[in-house]
C-alpha positions in Angstrom: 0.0 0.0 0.0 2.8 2.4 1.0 5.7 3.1 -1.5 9.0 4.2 -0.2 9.9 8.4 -1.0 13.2 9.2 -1.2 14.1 12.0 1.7 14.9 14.8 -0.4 11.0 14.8 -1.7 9.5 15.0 1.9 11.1 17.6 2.1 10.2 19.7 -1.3 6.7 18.4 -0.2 6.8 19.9 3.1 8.3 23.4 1.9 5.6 23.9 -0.6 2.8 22.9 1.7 4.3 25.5 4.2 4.6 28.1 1.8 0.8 27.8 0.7 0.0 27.8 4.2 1.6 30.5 5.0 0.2 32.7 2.1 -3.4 31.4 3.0 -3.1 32.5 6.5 -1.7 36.0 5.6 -4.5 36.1 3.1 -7.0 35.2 6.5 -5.2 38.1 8.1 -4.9 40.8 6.1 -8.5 40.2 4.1 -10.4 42.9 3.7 -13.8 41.4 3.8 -15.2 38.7 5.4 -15.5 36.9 2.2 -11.7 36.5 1.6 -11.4 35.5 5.2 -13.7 32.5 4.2 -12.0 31.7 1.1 -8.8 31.4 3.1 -10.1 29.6 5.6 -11.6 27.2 2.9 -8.2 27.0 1.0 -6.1 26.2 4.4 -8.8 23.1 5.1 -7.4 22.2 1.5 -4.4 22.7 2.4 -4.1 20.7 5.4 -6.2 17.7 4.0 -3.1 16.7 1.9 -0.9 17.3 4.6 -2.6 14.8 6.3 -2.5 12.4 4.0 1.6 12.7 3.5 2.0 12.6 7.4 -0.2 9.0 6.8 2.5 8.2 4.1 5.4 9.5 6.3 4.8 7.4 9.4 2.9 4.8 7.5 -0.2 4.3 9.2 -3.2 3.9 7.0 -5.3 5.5 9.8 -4.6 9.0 9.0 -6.0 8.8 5.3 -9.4 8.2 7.0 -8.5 11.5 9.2 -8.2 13.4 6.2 -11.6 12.0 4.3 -13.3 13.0 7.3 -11.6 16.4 7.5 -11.9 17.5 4.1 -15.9 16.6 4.1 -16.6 18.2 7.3 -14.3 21.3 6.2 -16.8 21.4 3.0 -19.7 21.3 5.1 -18.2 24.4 7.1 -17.5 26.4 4.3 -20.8 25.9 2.9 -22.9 26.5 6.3 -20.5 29.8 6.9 -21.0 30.8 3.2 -25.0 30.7 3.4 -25.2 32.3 6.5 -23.1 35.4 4.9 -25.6 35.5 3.0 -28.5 35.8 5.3 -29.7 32.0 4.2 -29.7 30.5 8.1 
């Protein structure tokens, strides 16, 4: 189930994972409106869902792929409860 990665790639994976991290979350902070707040919000859930599933490949355990299916579908449901009560909808 798990292939080997050679160590140089964990850590090119890990750099660009951080650096879109970090540009979300300066994106959360410095948004304007509230809208770009929940757009970065929404993009660091995507962020962090593949994260999780190379931290499953890192310390091979199949356990936390399951941890990132159920955070990326309750992330989604988030998003899209926040989004409709911006608009008014709840």
């Amino acid at each position: 189930m798990f292939q080997e990665i050679p160590g140089l790639m964990w850590y090119i994976f890990f750099i660009i994972i951080s650096g879109g991290f970090f540009l979300l979350f300066l994106r959360f902070l410095r948004g304007p409106t509230t809208s770009d707040k929940v757009v970065a919000v929404d993009g660091l859930t995507t962020v962090t869902t593949p994260t999780l599933v190379l931290l499953s490949l890192f310390f091979k355990r199949g356990m936390y792929l399951d941890v990132a299916l159920v955070y990326a579908i309750l992330a989604y449901i988030t998003v899209l409860a926040i989004a409709r009560y911006l608009e008014g909808g709840l």
